[in-house]
N, C-alpha and C positions, 0 to 999 in steps of 0.2 A: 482716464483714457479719452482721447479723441475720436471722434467719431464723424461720419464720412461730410454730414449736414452741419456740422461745427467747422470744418475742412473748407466746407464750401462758402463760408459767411464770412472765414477768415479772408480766403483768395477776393472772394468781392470786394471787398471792403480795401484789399491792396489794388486792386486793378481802380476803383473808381478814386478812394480816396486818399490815397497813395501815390498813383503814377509811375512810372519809371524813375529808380535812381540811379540806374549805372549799367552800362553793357559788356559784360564779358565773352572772349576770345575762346574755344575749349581747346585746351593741349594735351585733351585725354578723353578717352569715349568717357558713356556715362558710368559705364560697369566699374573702370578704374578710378571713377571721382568717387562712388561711394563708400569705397572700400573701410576706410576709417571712422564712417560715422554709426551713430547710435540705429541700434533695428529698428524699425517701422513696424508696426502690425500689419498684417496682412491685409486689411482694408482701408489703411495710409497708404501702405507700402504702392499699392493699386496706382495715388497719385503721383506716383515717382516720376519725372518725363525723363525719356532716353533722346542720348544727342550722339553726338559722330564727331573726331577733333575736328575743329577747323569749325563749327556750327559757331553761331553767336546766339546766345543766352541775355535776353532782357528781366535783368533782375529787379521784383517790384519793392517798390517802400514797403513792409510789410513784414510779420515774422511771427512763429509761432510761437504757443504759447512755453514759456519753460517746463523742463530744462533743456528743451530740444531746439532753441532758437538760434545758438550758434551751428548746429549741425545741420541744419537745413535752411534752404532760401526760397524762398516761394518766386517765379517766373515764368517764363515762357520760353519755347524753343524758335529763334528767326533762323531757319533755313535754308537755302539752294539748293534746292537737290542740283548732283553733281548726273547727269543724263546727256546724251550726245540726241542732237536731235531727228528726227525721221520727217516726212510729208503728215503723219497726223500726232507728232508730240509735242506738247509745250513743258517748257520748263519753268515752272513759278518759282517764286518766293511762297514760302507756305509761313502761314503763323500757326502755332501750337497750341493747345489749350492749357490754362493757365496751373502750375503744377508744380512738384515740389522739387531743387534741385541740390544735391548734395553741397554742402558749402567746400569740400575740397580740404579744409585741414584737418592733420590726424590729430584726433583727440584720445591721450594719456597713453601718447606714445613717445618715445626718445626721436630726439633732434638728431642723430646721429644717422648717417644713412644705411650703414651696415646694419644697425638693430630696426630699422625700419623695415629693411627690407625682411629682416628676419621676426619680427611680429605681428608685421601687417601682410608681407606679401608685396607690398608698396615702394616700389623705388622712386614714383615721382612725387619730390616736392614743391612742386606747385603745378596744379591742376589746370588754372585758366589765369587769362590774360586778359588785364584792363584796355577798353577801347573806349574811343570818344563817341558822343552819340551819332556823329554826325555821316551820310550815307557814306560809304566806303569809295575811293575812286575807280574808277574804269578804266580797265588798259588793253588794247587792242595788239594780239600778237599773232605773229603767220602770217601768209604760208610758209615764209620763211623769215633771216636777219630784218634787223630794222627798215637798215639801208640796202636790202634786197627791190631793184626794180619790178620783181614778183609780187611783194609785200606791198608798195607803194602802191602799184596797179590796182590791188584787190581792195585793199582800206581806204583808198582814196573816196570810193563807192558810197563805201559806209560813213567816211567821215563827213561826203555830200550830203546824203541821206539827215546827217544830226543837225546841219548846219541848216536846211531848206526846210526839215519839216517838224524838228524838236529841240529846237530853240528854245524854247517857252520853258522846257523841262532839262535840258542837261547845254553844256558848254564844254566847247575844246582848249584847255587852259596849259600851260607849261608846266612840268614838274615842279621848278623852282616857284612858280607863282600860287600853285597847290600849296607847296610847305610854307609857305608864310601867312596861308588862310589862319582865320581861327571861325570863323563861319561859313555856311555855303547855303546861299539861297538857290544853288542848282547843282544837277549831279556834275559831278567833273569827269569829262573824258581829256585822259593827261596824253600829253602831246611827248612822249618821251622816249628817250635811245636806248629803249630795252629787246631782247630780244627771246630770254627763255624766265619763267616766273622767279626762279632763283635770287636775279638780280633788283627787285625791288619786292622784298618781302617785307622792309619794315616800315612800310604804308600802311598793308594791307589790304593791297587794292583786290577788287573783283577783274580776274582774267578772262578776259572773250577771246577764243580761237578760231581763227578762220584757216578753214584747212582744203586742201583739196584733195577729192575722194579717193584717193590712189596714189601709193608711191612710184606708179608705171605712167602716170597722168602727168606726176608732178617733175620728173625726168624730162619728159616729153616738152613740159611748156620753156623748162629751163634748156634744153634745146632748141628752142626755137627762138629763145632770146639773143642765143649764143651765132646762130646760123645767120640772125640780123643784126649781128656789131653790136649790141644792145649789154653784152656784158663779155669777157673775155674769160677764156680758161678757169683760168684762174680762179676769178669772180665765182664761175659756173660750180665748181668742186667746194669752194668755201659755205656758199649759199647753201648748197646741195646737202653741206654734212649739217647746217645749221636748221634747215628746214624738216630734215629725216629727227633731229633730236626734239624738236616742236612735236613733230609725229607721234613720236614713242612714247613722250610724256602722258598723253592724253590715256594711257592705259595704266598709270601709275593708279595707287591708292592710298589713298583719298588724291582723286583727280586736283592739279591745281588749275583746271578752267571748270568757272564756272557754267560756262555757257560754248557749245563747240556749232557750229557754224561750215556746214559744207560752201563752197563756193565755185562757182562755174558753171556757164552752161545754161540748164534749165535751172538750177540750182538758185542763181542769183536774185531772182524776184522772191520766193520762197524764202531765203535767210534774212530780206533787207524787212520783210514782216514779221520775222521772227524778232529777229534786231528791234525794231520799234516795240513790240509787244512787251519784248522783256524790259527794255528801259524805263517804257512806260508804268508797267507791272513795279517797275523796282521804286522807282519815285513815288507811287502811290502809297508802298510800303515804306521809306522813308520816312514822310511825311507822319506815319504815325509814331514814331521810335521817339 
């Protein structure tokens, strides 16, 4: 039997001499990854770490001792917490403590999905999803469509903001000129025609929302766009359904913005520090991945 201080010689020994060999994607909380693997003792079991789907999992060179080396993977949890921000909240990147993580496949169970479901409980076959190490790209969405002169107005702010003062650490790069990286010595904020997260999921980008605090606010500024020739009926009603579906999303679960961002008003000094904080926050954690 292993034991807690045996546990801990092993985890060392992958985080120092080991390193990172690969990072995965979860497509299932951690309760549904374990489902298929061998018991833990109750004083293993302790190092189990829990994730949420949608977390990224850095899994270390490292593995325990048999027979329990393919049912377990020793790593860590990289997380965002998914939080909408206030005047005194930050939203980090948090790193985990270094732990044990179900390896995801069923062992000495049928390949079939009907009997899977039927001995394990288990309908999903495959757990998580391979990622490159490399930091995730940034995509900037709201208050409403791409091509919404509301949206321009707002991100223009922010994209001043990455261009005057973080530079050093991230770059505004085109979709197409993203997909043909195979490295990035800075984060990438992608320059691209999306407008709800749906439409570019197989990046994997991290979503920042900039929203405005009210759907009675956000009528309001689209009215006055409208009252100054600035966009026509039309425009106004399109925008309007596009920007209400940005809205709603953000109460989905598991939220897809990383990062949500009031804007307006007094608001705007306040988010353009939050903005910096997190990038910066995000590049420093990169940097170790």
């Amino acid at each position: 039997m292993m034991y807690a201080e045996e546990l801990k010689s092993v985890f060392q020994s992958a985080l120092i001499e080991g390193g990172v060999e690969y990072t995965l994607k979860a497509l299932v909380d951690s309760s549904r990854a374990k489902i298929c693997q061998s018991p833990l003792s109750s004083e293993l079991d302790a190092h189990v770490l829990k994730f949420k789907m949608g977390d990224h999992l850095q899994i270390l060179n490292g593995h325990l001792p048999s027979p329990r080396n393919e049912d377990w993977l020793i790593g860590r949890v990289i997380s965002l917490e998914n939080q909408h921000y206030t005047y005194n909240q930050y939203c980090w990147w948090t790193k985990s403590k270094i732990g044990l993580i179900p390896s995801g496949k069923p062992k000495g169970v049928s390949n079939d999905p009907k009997k899977l479901e039927e001995e394990t409980g288990a309908i999903d076959k495959k757990a998580y999803q391979k990622v490159e190490n490399n930091p995730r790209p940034i995509v900037f969405l709201g208050p409403s469509t791409k091509k919404s002169k509301l949206t321009e107005y707002f991100q223009k702010q922010f994209i001043d903001l990455i261009e005057q003062e973080l530079s050093d650490i991230c770059e505004i790069v085109s979709e197409s000129k993203y997909r043909q990286r195979t490295t990035f010595e800075k984060l990438s904020v992608l320059d691209c025609k999306v407008s709800l997260p749906r439409e570019l999921q197989d990046i994997d980008p991290i979503f920042i929302y900039f929203k405005v605090c009210s759907t009675k606010v956000l009528k309001k500024l689209f009215k006055d766009l409208a009252d100054l020739g600035e966009i026509t009926f039309q425009q106004r009603v399109a925008q309007m359904v596009g920007a209400r579906a940005l809205y709603d999303s953000q109460w989905e679960n598991p939220s897809p913005f990383s990062l949500t961002l009031t804007c307006g008003g007094g608001d705007q000094a306040k988010a353009k520090q939050k903005l910096k904080d997190f990038l910066m926050q995000y590049r420093k954690v990169s940097q170790t991945q």
